[in-house]
PLY file of the C-alpha trace (Angstrom):
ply
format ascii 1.0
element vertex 86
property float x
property float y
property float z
element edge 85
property int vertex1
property int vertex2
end_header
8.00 -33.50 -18.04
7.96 -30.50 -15.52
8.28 -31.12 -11.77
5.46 -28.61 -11.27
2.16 -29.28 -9.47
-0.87 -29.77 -10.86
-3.15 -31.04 -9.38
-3.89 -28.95 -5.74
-5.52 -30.63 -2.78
-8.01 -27.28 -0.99
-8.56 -29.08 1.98
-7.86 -25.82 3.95
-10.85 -23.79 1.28
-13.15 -26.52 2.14
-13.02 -26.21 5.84
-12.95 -22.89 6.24
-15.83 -22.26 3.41
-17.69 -24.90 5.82
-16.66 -23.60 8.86
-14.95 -27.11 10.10
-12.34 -26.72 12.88
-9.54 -28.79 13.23
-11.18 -30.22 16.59
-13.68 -31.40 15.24
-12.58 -33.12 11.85
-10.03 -34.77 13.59
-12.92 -36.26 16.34
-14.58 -37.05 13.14
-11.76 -39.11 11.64
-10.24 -40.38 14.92
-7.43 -38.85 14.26
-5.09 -36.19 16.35
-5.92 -32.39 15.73
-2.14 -31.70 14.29
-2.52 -34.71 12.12
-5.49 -32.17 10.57
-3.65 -29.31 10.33
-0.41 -31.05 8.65
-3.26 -32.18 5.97
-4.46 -28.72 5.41
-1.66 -27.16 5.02
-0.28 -28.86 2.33
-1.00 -27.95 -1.46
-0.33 -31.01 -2.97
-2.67 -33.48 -2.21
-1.07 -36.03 0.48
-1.23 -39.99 0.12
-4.64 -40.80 1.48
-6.18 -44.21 1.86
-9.92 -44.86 0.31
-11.32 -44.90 3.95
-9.70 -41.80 5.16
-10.46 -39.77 1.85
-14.22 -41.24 2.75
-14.07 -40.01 5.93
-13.05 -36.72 5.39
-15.81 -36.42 2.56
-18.32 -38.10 5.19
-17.16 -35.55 7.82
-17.33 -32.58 5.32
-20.40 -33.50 3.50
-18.77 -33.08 -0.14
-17.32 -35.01 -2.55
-14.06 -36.06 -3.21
-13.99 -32.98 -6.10
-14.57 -30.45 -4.13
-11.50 -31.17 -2.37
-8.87 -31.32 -5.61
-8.55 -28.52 -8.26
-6.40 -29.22 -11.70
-4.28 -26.36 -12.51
-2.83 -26.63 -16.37
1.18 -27.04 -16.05
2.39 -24.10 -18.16
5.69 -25.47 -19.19
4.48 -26.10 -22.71
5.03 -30.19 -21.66
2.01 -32.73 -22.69
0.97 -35.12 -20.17
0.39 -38.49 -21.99
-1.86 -41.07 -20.27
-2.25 -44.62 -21.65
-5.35 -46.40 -20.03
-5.96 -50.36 -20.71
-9.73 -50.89 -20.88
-10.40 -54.79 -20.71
0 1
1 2
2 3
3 4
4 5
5 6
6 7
7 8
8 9
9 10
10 11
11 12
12 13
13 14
14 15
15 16
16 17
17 18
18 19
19 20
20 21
21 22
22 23
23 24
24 25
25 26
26 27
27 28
28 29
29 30
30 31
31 32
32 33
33 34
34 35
35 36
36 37
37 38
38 39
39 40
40 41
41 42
42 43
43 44
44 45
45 46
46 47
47 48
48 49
49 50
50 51
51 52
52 53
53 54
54 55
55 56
56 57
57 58
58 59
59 60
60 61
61 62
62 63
63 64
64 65
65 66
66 67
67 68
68 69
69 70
70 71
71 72
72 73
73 74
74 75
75 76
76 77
77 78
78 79
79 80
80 81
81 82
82 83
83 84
84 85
């Protein structure tokens, strides 16, 4: 399986589209303004606990789809998922 990304976190698109500053999604999250830009910056999407992805959803009035975007891995490999439905 390829190492490439692909699934990219827009975190940055959303904000700006929405016209959210740093300042004030990090008053919004309790969090500290670099700890905001650190998340946008990044294209993967970072390790996020339910209650912070929730906040940042809450804060930015979307859902947590807006903020993720699947990009097909072009390496020719196939993904193969296995899910256990009870």
């Amino acid at each position: 399986m390829s190492a490439e990304k692909v699934i990219r976190w827009k975190l940055n698109e959303v904000m700006a589209r929405k016209r959210v500053k740093n300042k004030d999604l990090a008053e919004a999250l309790s969090i500290t303004e670099n700890s905001v830009y650190r998340l946008r910056k990044v294209d993967e999407m970072p390790r996020l606990t339910p209650e912070r992805l929730n906040g940042i959803c809450a804060a930015l009035n979307c859902q947590p789809g807006e903020l993720l975007i699947y990009e097909p891995d072009n390496s020719g490999d196939k993904i193969v998922s296995i899910v256990n439905v009870a």
